[in-house]
N, C-alpha and C positions, 0 to 999 in steps of 0.2 A: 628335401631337407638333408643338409649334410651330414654322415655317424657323430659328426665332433660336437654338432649343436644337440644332441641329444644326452638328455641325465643319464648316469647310471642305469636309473630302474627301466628306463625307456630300454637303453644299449640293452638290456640284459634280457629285458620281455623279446625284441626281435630276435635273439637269440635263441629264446624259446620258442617262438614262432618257426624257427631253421630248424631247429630239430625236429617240428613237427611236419614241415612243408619236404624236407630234404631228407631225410631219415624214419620217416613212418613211426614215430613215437609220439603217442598221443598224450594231450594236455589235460589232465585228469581235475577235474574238482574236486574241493573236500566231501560233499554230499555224495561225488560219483565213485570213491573209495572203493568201497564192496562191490560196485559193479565190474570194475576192472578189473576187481580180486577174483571176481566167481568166475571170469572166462579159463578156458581149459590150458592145464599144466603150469610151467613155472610163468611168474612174470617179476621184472625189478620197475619198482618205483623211487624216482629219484625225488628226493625231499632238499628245496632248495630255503634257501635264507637271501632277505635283502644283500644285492649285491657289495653295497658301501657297507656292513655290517659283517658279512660274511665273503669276504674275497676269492675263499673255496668251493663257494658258489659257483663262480666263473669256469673255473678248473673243473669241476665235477663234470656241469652239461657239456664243456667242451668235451671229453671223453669221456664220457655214457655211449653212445653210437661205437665206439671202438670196441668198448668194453663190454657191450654186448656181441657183436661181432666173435669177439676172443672165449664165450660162452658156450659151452654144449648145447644141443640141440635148437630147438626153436624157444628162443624165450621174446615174450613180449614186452616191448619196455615203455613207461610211461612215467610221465614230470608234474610234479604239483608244485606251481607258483610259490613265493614266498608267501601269499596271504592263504593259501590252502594247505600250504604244509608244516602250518603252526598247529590248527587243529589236530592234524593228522600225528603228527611225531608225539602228541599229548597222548591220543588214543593207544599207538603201538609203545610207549616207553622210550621212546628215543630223547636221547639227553643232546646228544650234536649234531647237528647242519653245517652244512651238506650230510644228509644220509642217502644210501641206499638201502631199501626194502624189498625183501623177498618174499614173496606169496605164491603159494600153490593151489593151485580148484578152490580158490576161495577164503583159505588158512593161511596162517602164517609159519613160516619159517625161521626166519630172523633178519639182524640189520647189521649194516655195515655204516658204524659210523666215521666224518672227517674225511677228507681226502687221506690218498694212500697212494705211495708209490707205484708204478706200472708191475712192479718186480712181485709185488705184496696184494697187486686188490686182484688178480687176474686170478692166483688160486685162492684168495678167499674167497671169492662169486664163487669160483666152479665148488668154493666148500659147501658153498649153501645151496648152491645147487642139486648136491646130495646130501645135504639134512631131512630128516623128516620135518614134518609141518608139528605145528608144537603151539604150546598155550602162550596166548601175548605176555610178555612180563609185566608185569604190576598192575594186572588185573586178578582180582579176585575178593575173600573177605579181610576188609579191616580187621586189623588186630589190635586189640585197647588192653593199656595193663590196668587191671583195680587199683584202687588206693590203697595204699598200706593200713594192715589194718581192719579190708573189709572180707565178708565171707561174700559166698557165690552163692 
């Protein structure tokens, strides 16, 4: 089959296939989430969106592989589909796709959302790279105001 006869989503999935066949970055599931989290030291998870919906999509896993390359030490890197990283961005507070995810032993760190310039995303990695690991955002307790009017 010729690349041109193929949709979008097809084009975009071989794609992620290349980054896992060519570059050693593995295809994460939303259920396999905390697995990938708990292996040892930093790891970035790239959180993609349908390609026709998110065009930044494209961009991102095209340089992912660089831009770990351009990273300190040994970091592991790994991609969840557009139907696994719906779940996923819901779970860590991620408001935009394309993100990247940063996790360390298991924790989180933080996210880099939206494509970013070459000039801009290389030392925001290496920032989060030296962040500590820290509490997911917008997880913890609801907060409800009383009605005006009632006591406690």
């Amino acid at each position: 089959m010729i690349e041109s006869d193929l949709t979008p989503a097809e084009r975009f999935e071989a794609l992620l296939a290349r980054l896992e066949s060519q570059h050693g970055i593995c295809r994460v599931a939303a259920d396999r989430v905390d697995r990938f989290a708990a292996g040892p030291g930093d790891s970035v998870l790239l959180l993609t969106d349908a390609p026709n919906r998110c065009p930044e999509a494209w961009d991102m896993a095209v340089v992912l592989p660089e831009a770990l390359r351009a990273m300190p030490g040994e970091v592991r890197g790994g991609i969840a589909d557009p139907q696994a990283s719906t779940p996923v961005a819901a779970r860590f507070g991620v408001a935009r796709l394309p993100a990247l995810l940063f996790l360390r032993d298991g924790g989180y760190v933080g996210v880099l959302e939206g494509m970013r310039d070459w000039a801009d995303l290389v030392p925001a990695a290496r920032a989060m790279l030296d962040a500590p690991v820290g509490r997911v955002p917008g997880i913890g307790v609801a907060v409800r105001a009383a009605p005006a009017g009632s006591c406690h």
